[in-house]
C-alpha positions as CSV (number, residue, x, y, z in Angstrom):
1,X,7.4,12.6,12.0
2,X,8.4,8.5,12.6
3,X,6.0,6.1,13.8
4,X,8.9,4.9,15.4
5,X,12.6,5.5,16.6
6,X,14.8,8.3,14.6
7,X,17.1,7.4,11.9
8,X,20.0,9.4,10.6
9,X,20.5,8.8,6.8
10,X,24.1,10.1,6.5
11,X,26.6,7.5,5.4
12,X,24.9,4.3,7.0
13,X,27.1,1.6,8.6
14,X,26.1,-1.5,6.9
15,X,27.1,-5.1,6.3
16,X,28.7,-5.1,2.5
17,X,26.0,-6.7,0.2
18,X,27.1,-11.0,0.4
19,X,25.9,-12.7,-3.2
20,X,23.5,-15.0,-3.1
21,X,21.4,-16.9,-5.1
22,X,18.5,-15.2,-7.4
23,X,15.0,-16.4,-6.5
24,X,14.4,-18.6,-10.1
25,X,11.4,-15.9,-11.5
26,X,15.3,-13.6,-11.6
27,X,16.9,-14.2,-15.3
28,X,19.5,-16.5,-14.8
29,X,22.1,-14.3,-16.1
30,X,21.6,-11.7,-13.6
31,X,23.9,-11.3,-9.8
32,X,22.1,-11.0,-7.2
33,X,22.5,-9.8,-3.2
34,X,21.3,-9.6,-0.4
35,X,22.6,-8.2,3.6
36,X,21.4,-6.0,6.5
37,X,22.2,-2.2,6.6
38,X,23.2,0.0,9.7
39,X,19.5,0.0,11.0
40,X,19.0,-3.7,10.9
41,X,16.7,-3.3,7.8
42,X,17.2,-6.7,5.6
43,X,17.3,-6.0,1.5
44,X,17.5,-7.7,-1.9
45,X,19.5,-6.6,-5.0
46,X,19.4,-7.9,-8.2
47,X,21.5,-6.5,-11.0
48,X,21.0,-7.3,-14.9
49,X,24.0,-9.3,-16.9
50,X,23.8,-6.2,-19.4
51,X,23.6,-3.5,-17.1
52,X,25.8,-0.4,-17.4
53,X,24.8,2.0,-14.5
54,X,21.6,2.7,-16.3
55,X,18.2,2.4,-14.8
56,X,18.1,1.8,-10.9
57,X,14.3,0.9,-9.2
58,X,14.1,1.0,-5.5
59,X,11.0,-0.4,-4.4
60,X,9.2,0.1,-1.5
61,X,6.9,-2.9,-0.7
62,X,3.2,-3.0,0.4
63,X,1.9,-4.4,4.0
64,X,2.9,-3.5,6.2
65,X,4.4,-6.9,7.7
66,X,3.7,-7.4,11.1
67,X,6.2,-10.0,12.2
68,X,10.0,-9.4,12.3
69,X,11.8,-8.2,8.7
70,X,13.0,-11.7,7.2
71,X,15.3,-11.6,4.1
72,X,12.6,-14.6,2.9
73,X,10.0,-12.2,2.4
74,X,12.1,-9.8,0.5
75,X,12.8,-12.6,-1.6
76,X,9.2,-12.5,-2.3
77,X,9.5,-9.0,-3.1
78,X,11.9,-9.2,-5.2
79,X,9.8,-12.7,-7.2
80,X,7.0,-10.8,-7.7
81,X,9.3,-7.8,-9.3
82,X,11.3,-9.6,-11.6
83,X,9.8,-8.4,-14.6
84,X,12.0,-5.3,-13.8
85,X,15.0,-7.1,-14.0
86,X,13.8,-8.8,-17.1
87,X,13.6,-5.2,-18.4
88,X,16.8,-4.4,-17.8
89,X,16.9,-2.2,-14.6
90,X,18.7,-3.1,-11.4
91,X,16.4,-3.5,-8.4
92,X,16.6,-3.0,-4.8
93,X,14.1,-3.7,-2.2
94,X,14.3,-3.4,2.1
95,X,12.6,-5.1,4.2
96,X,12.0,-2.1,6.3
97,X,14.1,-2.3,10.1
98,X,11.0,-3.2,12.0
99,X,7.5,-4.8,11.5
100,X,4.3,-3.0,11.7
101,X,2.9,0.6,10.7
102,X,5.1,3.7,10.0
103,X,5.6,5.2,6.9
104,X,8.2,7.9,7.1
105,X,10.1,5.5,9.3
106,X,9.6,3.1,6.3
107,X,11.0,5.7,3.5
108,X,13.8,6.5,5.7
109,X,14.4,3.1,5.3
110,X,14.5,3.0,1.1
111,X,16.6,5.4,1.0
112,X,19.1,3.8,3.2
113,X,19.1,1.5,0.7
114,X,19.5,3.9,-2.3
115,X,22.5,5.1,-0.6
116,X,24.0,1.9,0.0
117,X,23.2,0.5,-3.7
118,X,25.2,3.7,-4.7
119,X,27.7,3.0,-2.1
120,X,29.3,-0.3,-3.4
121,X,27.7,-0.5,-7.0
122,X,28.1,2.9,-8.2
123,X,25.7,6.0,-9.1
124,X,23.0,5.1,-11.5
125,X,22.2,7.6,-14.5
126,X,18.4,7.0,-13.2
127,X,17.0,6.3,-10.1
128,X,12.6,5.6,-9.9
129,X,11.4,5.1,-7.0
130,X,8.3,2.0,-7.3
131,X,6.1,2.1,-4.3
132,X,3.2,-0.7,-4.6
133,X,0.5,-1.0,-1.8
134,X,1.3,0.7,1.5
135,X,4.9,1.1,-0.6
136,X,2.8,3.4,-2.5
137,X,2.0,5.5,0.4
138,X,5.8,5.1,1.7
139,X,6.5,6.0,-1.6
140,X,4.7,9.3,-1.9
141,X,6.2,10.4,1.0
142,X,9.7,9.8,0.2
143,X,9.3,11.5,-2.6
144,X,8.4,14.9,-1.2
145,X,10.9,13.7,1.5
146,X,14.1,13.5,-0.5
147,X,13.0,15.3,-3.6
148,X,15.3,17.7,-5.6
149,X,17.3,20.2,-3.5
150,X,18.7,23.2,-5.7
151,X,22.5,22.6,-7.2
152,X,22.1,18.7,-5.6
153,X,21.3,15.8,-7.8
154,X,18.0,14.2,-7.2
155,X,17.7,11.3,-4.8
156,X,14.8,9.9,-7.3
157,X,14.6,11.2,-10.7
158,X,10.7,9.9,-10.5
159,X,8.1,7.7,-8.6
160,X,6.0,4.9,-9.9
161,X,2.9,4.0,-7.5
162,X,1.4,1.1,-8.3
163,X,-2.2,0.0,-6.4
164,X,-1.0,2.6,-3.6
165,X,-2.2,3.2,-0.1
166,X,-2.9,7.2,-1.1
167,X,-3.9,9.9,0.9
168,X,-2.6,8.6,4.3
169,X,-3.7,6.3,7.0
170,X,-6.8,8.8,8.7
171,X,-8.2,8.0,5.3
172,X,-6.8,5.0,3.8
173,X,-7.7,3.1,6.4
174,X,-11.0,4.7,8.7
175,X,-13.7,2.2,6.6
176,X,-11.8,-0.4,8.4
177,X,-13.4,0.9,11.8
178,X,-17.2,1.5,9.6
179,X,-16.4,-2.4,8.7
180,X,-15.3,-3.7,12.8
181,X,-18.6,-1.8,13.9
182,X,-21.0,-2.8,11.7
183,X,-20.0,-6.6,11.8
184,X,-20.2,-6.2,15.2
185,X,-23.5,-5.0,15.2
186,X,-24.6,-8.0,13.1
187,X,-22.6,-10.4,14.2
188,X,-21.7,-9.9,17.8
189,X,-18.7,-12.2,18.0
190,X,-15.5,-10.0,18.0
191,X,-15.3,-10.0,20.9
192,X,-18.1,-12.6,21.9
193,X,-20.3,-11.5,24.5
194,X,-18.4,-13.9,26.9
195,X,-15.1,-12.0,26.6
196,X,-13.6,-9.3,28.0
197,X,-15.2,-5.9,25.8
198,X,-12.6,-3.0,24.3
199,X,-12.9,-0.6,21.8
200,X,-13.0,-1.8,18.3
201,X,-10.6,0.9,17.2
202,X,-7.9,-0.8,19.3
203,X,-7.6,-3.8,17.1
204,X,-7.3,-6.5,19.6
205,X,-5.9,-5.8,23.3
206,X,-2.5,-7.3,23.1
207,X,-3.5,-9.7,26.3
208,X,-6.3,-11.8,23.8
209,X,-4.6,-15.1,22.7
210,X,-7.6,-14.5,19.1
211,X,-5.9,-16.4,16.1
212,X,-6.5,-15.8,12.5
213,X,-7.7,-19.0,12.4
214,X,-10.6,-18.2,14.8
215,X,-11.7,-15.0,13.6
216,X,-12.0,-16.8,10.0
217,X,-14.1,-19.2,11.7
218,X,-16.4,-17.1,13.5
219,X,-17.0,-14.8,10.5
220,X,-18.0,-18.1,8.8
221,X,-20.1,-19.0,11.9
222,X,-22.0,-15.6,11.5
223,X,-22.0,-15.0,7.1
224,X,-21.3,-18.0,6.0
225,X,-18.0,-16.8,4.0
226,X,-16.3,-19.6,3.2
227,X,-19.4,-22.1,2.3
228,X,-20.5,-22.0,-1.0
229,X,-23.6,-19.8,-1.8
230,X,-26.1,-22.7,-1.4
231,X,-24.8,-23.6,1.8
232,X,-25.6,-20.7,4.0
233,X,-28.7,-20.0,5.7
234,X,-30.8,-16.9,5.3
235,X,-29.7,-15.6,8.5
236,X,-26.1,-15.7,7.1
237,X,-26.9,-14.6,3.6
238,X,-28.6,-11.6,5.3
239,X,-25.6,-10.4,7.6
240,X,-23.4,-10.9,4.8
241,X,-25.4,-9.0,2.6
242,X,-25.6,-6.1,5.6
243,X,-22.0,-6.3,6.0
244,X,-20.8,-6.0,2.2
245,X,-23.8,-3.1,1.0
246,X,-22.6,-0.9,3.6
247,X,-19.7,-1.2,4.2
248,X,-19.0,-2.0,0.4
249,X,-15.9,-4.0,0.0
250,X,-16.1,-7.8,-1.7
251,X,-16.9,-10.5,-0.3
252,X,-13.8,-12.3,-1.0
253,X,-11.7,-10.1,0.8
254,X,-14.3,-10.0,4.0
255,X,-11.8,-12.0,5.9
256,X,-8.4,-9.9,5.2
257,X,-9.8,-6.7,5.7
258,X,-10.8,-7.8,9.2
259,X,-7.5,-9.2,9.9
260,X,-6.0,-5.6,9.5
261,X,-8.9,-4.0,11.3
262,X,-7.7,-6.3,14.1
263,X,-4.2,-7.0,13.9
264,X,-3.0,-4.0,12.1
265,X,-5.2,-1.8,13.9
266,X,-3.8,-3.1,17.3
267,X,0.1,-2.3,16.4
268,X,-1.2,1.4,14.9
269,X,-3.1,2.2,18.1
270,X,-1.3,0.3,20.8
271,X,2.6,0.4,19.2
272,X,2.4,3.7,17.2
273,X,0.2,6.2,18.4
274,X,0.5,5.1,22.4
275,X,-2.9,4.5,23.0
276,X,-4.7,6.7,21.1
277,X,-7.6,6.2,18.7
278,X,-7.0,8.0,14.9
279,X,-10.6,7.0,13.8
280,X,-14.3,8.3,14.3
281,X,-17.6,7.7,13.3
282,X,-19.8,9.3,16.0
283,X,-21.8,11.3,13.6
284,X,-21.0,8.8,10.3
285,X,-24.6,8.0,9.0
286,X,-24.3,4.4,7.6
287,X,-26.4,3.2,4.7
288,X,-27.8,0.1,2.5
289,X,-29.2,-2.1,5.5
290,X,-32.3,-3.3,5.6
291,X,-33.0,-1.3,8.6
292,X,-30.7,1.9,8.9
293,X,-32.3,3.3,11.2
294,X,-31.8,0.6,13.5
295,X,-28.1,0.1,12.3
296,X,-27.3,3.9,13.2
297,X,-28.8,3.6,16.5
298,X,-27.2,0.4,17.3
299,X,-23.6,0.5,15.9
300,X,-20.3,1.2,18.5
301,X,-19.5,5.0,18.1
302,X,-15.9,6.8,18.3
303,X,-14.3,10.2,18.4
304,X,-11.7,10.4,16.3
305,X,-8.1,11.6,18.9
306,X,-6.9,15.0,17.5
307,X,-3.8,14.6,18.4
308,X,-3.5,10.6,17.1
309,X,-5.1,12.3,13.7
310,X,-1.9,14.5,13.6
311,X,0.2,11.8,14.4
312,X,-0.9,9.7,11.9
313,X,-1.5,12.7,9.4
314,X,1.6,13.9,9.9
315,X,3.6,10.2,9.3
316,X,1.9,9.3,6.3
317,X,-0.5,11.8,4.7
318,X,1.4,13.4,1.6
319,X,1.7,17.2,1.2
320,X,1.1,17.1,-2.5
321,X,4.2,19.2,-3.3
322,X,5.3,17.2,-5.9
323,X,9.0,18.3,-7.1
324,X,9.5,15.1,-9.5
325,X,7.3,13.5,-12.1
326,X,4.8,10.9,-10.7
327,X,2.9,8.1,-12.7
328,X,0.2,5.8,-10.9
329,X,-1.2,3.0,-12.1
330,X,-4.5,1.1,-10.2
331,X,-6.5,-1.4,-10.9
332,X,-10.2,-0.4,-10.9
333,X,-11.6,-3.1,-8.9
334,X,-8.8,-3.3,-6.6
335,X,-10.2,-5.1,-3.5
336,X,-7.8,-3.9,-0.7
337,X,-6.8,-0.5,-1.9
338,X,-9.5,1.1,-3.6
339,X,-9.4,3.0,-6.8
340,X,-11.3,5.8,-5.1
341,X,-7.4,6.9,-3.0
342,X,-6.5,7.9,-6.6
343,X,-9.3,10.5,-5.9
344,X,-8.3,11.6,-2.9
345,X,-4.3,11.9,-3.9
346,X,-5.3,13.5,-6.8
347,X,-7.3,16.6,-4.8
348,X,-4.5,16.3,-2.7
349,X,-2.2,17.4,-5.4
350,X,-3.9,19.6,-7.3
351,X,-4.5,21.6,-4.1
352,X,-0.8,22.0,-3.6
353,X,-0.5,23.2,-7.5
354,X,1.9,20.0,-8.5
355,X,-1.1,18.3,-10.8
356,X,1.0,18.9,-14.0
357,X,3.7,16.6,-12.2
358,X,1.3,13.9,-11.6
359,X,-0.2,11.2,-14.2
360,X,-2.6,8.6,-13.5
361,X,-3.6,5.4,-15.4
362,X,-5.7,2.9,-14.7
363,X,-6.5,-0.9,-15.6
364,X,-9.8,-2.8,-16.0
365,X,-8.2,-5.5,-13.5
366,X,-9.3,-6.8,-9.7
367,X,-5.7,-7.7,-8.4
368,X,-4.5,-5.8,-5.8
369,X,-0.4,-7.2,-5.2
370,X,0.6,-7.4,-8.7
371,X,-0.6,-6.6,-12.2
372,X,-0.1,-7.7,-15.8
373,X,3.6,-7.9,-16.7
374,X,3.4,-5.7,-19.7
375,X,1.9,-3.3,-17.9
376,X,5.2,-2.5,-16.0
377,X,7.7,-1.9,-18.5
378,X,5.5,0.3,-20.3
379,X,4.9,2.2,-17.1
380,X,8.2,2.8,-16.9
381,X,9.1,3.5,-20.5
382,X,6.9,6.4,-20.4
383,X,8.2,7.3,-16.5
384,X,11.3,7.5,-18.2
385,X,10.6,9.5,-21.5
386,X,9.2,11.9,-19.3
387,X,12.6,12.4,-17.3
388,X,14.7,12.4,-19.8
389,X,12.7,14.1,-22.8
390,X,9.9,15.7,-21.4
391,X,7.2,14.0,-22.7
392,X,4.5,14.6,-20.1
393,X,3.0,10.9,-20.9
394,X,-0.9,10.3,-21.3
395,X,-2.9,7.1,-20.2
396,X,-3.4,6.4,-24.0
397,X,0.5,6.7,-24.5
398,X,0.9,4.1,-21.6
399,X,-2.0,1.8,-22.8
400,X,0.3,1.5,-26.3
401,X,2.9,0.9,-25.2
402,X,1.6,-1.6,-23.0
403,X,0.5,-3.4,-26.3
404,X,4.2,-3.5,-27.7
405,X,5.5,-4.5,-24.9
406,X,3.4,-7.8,-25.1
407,X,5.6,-9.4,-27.8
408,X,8.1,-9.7,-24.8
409,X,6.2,-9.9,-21.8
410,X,3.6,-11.7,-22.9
411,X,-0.4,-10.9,-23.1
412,X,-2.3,-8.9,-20.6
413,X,-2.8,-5.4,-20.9
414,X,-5.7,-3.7,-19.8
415,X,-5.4,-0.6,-19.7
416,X,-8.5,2.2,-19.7
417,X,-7.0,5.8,-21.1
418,X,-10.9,7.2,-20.7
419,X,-11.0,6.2,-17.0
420,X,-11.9,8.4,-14.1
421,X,-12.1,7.2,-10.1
422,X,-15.6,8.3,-8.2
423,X,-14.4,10.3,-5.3
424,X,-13.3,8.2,-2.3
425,X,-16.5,9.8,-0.5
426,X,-18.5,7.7,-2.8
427,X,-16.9,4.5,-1.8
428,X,-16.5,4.5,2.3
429,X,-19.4,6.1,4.0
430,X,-18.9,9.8,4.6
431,X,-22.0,11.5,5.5
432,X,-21.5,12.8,9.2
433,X,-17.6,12.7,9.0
């Protein structure tokens, strides 16, 4: 199920890819494209000087963008993924038709854009699939959405998830509720006593003119993010330290993770789901206060919708029936998409029986949009080795590979082959859910 209106994937009408200039991080040598396909989704293709019909990466990118698609942010896309190019693959990115949350609507979408690459630039010998962020998640869902048929050729011949949104949106994304009620609780300024009250699961009702600006500011009013250390006063250093021990996410990202729990939260409740609320914590037991007690009998409670559960579930939660080799890589102290999801993706798999198609590495890193260049071709060295020969790669194959690769792509790998995630339990609070 879409998030969003139907798509047919047969033969899209589209607007021919128009050349245009490479972003400059693109090898100079290299052509690249861009256009709209028969959806309205805007894309970017860049193809190496040297390329012969080799290695083609679709990427699905993270977000999801709440404004209108623009082809200037998949320019960005496709900046922060030149280091494919500059490995010699041929890249493709969408925009996605629409802003805002919907993940099956999203891999309908990518592979759009697959077909349309093949359309006027011919059929690749490979095709990987790169989801990063909420890509990742779109990702993992196009894969089990367009994986292998018997006596067809493969739409992907493998997925790379990089720093993915795993597991689906019910879980992916409920901490964000634990964090809009407790900093409620302590801070009592979204929404400000003086303003008209909703539900903090809705986000924001669409009628309040709230910028981004202003919630910054009042979160620095109430926890003194934004000052240096020094410069708060107790009362702030105690909220803060409230705020960040129980809900546990860094400080530093305070301030975004808020802005989805607002804005975010408003298109999946209000756009998406018509309404209805996909998140509970009316028996969550929250910890590391000073005062629990006091916390657990003050904070906002919620019962979770059934039936926006299943809608959610059902658009973004992967089955775990893996039909095509899958290699993740995450950064361990990832600050938007925890390491814990590989946890959680991983029981999902295993569940289904697909874990031998399923490899996970990690880094000793605490970036969440983009990783160290070396790391990437070596990802997809060993993606590939595994298509074409078999060879079932292992983090400490990745992690030397990652070291050759240096030479070219310069210094920077940090990858931990002995490495295991905490389940996600560990990291958002669970007891009572």
């Amino acid at each position: 199920m879409a998030l969003g209106p139907a798509s047919a994937l047969a033969a899209p009408a589209d607007t021919a890819p128009r050349p245009a200039d490479c972003p400059p991080t693109v090898p100079a040598d290299a052509r690249c494209y861009n256009g709209r396909d028969g959806e309205g989704a805007l894309y970017w293709i860049a193809i190496p000087a040297q390329w012969q019909r080799d290695v083609l990466v679709v990427h699905a990118h993270g977000g999801p963008t709440l404004g209108a698609p623009t082809l200037q942010r998949g320019a960005e896309d496709l900046t922060r993924w030149s280091v494919m190019v500059k490995a010699g693959y041929a890249w493709a990115g969408s925009t996605y038709r629409r802003g805002g949350y919907g993940v099956t609507l999203a891999a309908e979408d990518t592979e759009r854009l697959r077909k349309l690459f093949i359309a006027h630039f011919g059929q690749p010998r490979r095709t990987v699939l790169h989801g990063q962020s909420y890509g990742g998640g779109v990702a993992s869902k196009a894969a089990e959405l367009y994986g292998p048929v018997p006596g067809e050729r493969p739409a992907y011949d493998g997925v790379l998830l990089t720093n993915g949104v795993l597991g689906g949106g019910v879980d992916a994304y409920v901490f964000r509720l634990d964090l809009r009620v407790v900093y409620q609780y302590v801070c009592r300024n979204h929404p400000k006593p003086d303003e008209p009250q909703y539900h903090l699961w809705m986000g924001l009702p669409s009628s309040a003119a709230l910028t981004r600006h202003q919630l910054a500011e009042r979160v620095k009013e109430c926890t003194g993010v934004g000052l240096p250390a020094a410069q708060r006063s107790p009362e702030q250093a105690a909220r803060l330290k409230t705020i960040l021990s129980v809900v546990k996410i860094p400080e530093r990202t305070l301030v975004a993770h808020l802005d989805w729990a607002t804005w975010l939260f408003e298109d999946l409740t209000q756009k998406r789901l018509e309404g209805r609320n996909p998140f509970g914590n009316a028996r969550v037991v929250y910890s590391g206060s000073a005062d629990d007690a006091a916390l657990n009998a003050g904070v906002l409670r919620y019962e979770a919708d059934p039936q926006a559960v299943g809608m959610l579930s059902n658009d973004s939660r992967p089955t775990g029936r893996l039909r095509l080799p899958v290699l993740t890589l995450h950064a361990i102290h990832d600050p938007t998409a925890f390491v814990e999801l590989e946890s959680a993706y991983r029981g999902i798999v295993d569940a289904a029986g697909a874990s031998d198609r399923l490899v996970q590495t990690f880094s000793d890193e605490s970036q969440h949009s983009y990783l160290s260049d070396a790391e990437y071709p070596a990802l997809m060295t060993s993606l590939l080795d595994w298509i074409d020969r078999g060879e079932k790669p292992t983090p400490q194959k990745v992690a030397d590979l990652c070291v050759r690769y240096e030479a070219a792509f310069g210094k920077g790998c940090h990858l931990r082959p002995d490495y295991t995630p905490p389940p996600l339990a560990t990291r958002t609070p669970a007891a009572g859910r």
